[in-house]
C-alpha positions as CSV (number, residue, x, y, z in Angstrom):
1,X,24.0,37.6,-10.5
2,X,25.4,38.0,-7.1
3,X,21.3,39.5,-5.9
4,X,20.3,36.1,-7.3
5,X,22.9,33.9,-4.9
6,X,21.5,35.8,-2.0
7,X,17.7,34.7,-3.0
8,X,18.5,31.6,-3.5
9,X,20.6,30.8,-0.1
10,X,17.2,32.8,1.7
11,X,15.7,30.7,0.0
12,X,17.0,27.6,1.2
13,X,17.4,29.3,4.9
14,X,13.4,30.1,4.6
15,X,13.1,25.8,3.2
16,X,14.9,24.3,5.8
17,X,13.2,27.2,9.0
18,X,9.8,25.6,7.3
19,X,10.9,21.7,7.4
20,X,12.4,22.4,10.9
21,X,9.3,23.9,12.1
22,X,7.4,21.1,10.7
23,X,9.0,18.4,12.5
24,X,9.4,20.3,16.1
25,X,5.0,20.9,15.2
26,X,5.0,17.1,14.2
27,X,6.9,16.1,17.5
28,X,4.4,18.4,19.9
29,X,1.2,18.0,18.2
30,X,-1.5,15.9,20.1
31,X,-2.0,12.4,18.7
32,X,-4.8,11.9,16.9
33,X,-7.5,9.4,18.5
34,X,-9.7,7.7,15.4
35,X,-12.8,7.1,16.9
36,X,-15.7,5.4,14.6
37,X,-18.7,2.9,15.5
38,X,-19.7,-0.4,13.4
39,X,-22.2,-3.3,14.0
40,X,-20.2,-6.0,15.5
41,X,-20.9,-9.6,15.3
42,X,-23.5,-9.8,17.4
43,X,-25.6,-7.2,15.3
44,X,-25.0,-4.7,17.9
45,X,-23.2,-1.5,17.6
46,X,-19.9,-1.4,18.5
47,X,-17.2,2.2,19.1
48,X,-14.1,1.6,19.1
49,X,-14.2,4.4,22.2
50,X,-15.8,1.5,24.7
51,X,-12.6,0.5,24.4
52,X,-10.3,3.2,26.2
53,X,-8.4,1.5,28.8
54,X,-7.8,-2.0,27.0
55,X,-5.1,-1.8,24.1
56,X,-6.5,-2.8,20.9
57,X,-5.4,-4.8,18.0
58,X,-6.7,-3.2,14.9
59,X,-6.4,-5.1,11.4
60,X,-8.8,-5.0,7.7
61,X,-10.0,-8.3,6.4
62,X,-12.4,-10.5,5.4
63,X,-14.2,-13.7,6.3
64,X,-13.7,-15.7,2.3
65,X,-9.5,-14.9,2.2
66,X,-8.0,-18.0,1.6
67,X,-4.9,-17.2,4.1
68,X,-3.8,-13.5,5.6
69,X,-6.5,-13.3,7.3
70,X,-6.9,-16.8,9.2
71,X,-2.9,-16.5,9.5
72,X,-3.5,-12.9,11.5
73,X,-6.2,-14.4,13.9
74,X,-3.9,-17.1,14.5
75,X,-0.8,-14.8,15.0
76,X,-2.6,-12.8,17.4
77,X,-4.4,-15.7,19.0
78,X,-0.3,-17.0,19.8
79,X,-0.3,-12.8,21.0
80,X,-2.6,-13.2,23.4
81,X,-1.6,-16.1,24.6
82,X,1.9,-15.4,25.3
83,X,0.8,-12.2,27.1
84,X,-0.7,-14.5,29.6
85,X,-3.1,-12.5,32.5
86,X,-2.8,-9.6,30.8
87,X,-4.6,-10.6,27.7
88,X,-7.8,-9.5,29.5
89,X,-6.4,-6.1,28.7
90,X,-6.4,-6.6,24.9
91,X,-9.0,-6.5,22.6
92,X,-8.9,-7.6,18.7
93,X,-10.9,-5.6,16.6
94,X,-11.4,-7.4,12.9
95,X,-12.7,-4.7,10.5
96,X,-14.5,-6.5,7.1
97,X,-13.8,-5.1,3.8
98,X,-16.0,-7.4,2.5
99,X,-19.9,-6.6,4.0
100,X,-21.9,-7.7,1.2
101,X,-20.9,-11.0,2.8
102,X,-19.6,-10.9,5.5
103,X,-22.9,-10.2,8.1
104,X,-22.6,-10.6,11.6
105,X,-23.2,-14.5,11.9
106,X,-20.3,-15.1,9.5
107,X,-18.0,-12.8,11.2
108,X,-19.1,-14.7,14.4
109,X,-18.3,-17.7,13.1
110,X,-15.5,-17.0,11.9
111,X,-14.3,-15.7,15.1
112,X,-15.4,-18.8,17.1
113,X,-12.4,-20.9,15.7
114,X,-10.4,-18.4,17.2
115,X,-9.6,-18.4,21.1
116,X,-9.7,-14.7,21.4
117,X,-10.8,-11.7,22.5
118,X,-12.3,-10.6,19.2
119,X,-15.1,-8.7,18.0
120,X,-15.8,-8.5,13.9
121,X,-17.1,-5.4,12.6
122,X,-19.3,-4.7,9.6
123,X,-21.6,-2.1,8.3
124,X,-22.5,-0.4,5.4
125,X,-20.4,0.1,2.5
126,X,-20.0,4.1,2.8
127,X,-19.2,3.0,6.9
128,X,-16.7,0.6,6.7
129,X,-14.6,2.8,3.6
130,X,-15.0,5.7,5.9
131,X,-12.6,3.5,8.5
132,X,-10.8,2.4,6.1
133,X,-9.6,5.9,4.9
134,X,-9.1,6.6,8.5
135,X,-6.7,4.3,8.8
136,X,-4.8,4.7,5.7
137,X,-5.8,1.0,4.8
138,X,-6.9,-0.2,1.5
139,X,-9.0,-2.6,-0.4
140,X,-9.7,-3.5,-4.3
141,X,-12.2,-5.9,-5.2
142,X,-12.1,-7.6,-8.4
143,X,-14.9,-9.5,-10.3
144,X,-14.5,-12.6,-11.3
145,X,-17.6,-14.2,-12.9
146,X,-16.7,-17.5,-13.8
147,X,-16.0,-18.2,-10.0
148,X,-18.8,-19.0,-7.4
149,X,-17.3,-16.3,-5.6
150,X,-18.0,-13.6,-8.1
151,X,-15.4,-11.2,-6.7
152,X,-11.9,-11.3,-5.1
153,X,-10.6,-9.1,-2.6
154,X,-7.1,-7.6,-2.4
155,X,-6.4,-6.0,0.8
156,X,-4.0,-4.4,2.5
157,X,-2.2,-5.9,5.9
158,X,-0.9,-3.8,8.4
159,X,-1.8,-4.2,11.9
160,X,-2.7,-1.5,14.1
161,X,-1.6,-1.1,17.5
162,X,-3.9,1.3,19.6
163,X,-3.0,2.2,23.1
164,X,-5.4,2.7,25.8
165,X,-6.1,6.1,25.4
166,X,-7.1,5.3,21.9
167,X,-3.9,6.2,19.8
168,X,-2.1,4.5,17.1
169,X,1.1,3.9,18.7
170,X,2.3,0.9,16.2
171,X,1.7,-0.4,12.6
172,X,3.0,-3.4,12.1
173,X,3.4,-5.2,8.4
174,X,2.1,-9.1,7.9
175,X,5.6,-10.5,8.5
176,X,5.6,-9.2,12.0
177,X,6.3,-11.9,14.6
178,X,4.2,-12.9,17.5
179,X,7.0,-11.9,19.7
180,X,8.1,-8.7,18.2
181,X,3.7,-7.7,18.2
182,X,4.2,-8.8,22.1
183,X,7.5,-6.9,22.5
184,X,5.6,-3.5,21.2
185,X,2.2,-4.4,23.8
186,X,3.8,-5.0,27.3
187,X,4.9,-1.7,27.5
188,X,1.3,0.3,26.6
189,X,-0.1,-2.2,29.4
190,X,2.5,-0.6,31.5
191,X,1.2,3.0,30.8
192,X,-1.3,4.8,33.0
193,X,-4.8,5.2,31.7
């Protein structure tokens, strides 16, 4: 019985050496950059690496949804405004989940009510779930055939803060505040590139 306390407590010694080593690893390990290129809403292709020096405003959405998505341009439209000069050094990057319709001249026009610095992003299927995954964000469609629409889509709605070395530095939720998404900015504009 007593050899059986001694495993266990090396055991839990070996448990907790493991968890600690994870966490110093996780603390020291080189943030990841998440690099992928899309056609943007010009038709052109787009990398998110052209980017590097500007900090970027990353968020999935779609052209048809009814309100998260006009309500995030809008939000970060107020962003960029309250940043004042320095909005030249931000860049909004609107990822479809939606490319069967959304093509580049609906992205664009979507994007035209919008005073921003935007560019919409669409591609293949296989493309866009690819960034997607990289991300962490996701998206359901559902059919619905007695609608003109023929399908809904459910998407998730975290925002994506990248800084201008091309790393994820904040993830906000849809309740996030103009001010609080400013608050978490001004500071990467601050940081050498």
């Amino acid at each position: 019985m007593r050899l059986d306390r001694v495993r266990g407590r090396r055991w839990r010694t070996a448990i907790r050496a493991s968890v600690l080593l994870a966490a110093i690893s996780a603390c020291t390990a080189k943030p990841t950059v998440r690099d992928f290129t899309l056609t943007d809403h010009t038709g052109q292709p787009f990398s998110l690496e052209s980017q590097r020096g500007k900090v970027v405003m990353l968020f999935f959405g779609y052209t048809m949804c009814p309100d998260v998505c006009p309500t995030t341009l809008s939000k970060l439209t107020t962003v960029t405004a309250r940043l004042g000069t320095d909005r030249a050094q931000v860049k909004t990057v609107y990822v479809t989940v939606d490319p069967e319709r959304d093509s580049p001249a609906v992205l664009k026009a979507d994007l035209d009510l919008f005073d921003l610095d935007a560019v919409g992003l669409t591609g293949t299927r296989e493309a866009i779930d690819k960034v997607v995954a990289m991300y962490g964000a996701t998206y359901e469609i559902t059919p619905t055939p007695g609608s003109a629409a023929k399908y809904s889509v459910a998407h998730s709605t975290t925002l994506y803060i990248i800084d201008p070395a091309g790393v994820v530095r904040r993830e906000f939720p849809y309740e996030t505040t103009a001010d609080e998404i400013v608050a978490a900015i001004k500071p990467l504009l601050a940081s050498p590139r």
